[in-house]
C-alpha positions as CSV (number, residue, x, y, z in Angstrom):
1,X,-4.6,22.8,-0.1
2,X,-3.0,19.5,1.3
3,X,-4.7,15.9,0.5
4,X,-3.0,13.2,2.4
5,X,-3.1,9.8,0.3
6,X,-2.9,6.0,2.0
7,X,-1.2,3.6,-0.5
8,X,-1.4,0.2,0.3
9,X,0.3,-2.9,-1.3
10,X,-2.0,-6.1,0.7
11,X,-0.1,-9.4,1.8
12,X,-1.0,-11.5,4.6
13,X,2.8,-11.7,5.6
14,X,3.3,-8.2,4.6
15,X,1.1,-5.2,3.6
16,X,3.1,-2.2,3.0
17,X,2.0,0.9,3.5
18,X,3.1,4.6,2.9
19,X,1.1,7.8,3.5
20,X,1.6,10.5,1.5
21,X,0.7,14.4,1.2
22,X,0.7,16.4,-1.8
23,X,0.5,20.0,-1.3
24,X,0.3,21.6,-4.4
25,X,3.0,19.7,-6.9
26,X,5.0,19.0,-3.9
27,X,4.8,15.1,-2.6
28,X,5.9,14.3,0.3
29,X,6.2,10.7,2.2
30,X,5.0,11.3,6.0
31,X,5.3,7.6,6.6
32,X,6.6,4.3,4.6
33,X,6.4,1.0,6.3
34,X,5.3,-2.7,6.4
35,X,3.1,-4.3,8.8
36,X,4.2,-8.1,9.1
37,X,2.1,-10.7,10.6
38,X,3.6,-13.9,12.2
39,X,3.4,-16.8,9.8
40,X,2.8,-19.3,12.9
41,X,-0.7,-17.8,13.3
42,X,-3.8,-18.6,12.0
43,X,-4.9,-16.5,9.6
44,X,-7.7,-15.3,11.2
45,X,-5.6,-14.0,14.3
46,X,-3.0,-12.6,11.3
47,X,-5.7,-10.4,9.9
48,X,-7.1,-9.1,13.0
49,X,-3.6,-7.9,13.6
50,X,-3.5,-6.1,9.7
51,X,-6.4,-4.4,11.1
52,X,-5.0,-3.0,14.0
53,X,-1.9,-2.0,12.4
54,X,-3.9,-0.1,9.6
55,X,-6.4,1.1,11.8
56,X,-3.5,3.1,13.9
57,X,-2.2,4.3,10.6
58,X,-5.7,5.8,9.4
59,X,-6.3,7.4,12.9
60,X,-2.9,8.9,12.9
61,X,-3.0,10.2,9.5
62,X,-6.7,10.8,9.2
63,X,-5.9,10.2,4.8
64,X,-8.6,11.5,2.8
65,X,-8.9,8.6,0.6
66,X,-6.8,5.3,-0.4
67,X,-5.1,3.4,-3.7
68,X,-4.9,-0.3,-3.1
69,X,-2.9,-2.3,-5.8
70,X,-6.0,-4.5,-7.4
71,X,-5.6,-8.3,-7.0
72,X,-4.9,-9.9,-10.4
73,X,-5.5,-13.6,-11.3
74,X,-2.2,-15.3,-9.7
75,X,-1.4,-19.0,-10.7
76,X,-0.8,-19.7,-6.6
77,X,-4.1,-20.0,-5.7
78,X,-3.5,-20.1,-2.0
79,X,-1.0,-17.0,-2.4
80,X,-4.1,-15.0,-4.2
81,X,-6.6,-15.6,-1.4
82,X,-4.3,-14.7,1.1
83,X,-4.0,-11.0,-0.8
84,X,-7.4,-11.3,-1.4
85,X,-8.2,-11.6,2.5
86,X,-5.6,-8.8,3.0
87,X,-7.0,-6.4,0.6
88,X,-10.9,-7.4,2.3
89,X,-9.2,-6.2,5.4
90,X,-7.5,-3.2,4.1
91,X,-11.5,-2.1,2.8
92,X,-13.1,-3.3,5.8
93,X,-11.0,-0.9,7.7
94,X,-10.9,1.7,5.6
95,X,-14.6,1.9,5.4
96,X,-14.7,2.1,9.5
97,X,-12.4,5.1,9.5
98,X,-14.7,6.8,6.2
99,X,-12.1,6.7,3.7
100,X,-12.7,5.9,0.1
101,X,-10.3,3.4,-1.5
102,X,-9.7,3.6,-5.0
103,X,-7.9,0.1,-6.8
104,X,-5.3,-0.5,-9.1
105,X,-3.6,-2.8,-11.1
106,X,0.0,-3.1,-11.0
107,X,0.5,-1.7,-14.6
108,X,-1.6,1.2,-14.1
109,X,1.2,2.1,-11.3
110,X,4.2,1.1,-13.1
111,X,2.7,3.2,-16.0
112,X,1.7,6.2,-13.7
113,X,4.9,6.4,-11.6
114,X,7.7,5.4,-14.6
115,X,6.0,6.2,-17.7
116,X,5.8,2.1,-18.6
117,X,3.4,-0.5,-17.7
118,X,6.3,-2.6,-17.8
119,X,9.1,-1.3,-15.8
120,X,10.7,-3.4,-12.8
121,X,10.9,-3.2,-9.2
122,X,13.8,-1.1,-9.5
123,X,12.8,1.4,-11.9
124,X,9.6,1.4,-9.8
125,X,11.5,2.2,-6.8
126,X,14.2,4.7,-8.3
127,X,11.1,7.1,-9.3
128,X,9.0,6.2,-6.1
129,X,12.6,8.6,-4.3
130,X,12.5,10.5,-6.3
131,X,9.2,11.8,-6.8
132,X,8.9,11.7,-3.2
133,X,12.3,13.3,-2.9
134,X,13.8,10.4,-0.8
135,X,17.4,9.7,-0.2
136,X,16.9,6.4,-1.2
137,X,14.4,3.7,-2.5
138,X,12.1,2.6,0.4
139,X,12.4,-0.6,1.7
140,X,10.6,-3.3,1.8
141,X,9.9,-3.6,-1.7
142,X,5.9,-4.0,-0.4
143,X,6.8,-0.4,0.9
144,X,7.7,1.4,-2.4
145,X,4.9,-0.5,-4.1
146,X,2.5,1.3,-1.8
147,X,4.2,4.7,-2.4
């Protein structure tokens, strides 16, 4: 049986984004990305076009549920509402396409994908390939976080 999986690391300059199938044991990435909004427009417009993006990404993949990396208490207050409207929009549209959305915290991943609640970006990464039996890390780093 294959489940297909949308992970999603929320930012209202970037959300990445990677879908991926497990069949079996076997994981495999069928997509890895970043949708970027432009920083010139108003939030509002920059969210709409999160939407979209993620929209075509549930409709092409058709995932059977979704992770989302849980918003923790940042000391930038204006940079945790922006990931707090992104993350609204990731559930929002998630929700539209029926697709349960599990959350996250950061250390829950590290500890799940490396083994420590602790590791760094790049440890993160390195196992990200190679679970996923990449050739290399994906890129952006908002990417691999969502693997």
């Amino acid at each position: 049986m294959t489940e297909t999986v949308l992970g999603v690391d929320p930012g209202l300059a970037t959300t990445g984004y990677a879908v991926v199938e497990r069949t079996g044991t076997r994981l495999t990435a069928r997509a890895v990305g970043a949708v970027r909004t432009e920083p010139g427009l108003p939030v509002g417009r920059r969210l709409v076009a999160l939407r979209r993006a993620l929209a075509g990404v549930m409709q092409e993949y058709r995932p059977a549920g979704a992770a989302l990396e849980r918003l923790f208490f940042n000391v930038n207050v204006r940079t945790a509402m922006s990931v707090g409207q992104a993350a609204g929009v990731v559930l929002l549209t998630a929700a539209e396409h029926g697709v349960a959305v599990a959350d996250y915290t950061p250390t829950e991943v590290k500890l799940a994908v490396t083994g420590s609640g602790v590791a760094d970006k790049r440890q993160v990464q390195r196992m990200v390939a190679a679970l996923l039996a990449l050739e290399r890390p994906p890129t952006p780093a908002d990417a691999a976080d969502a693997c």
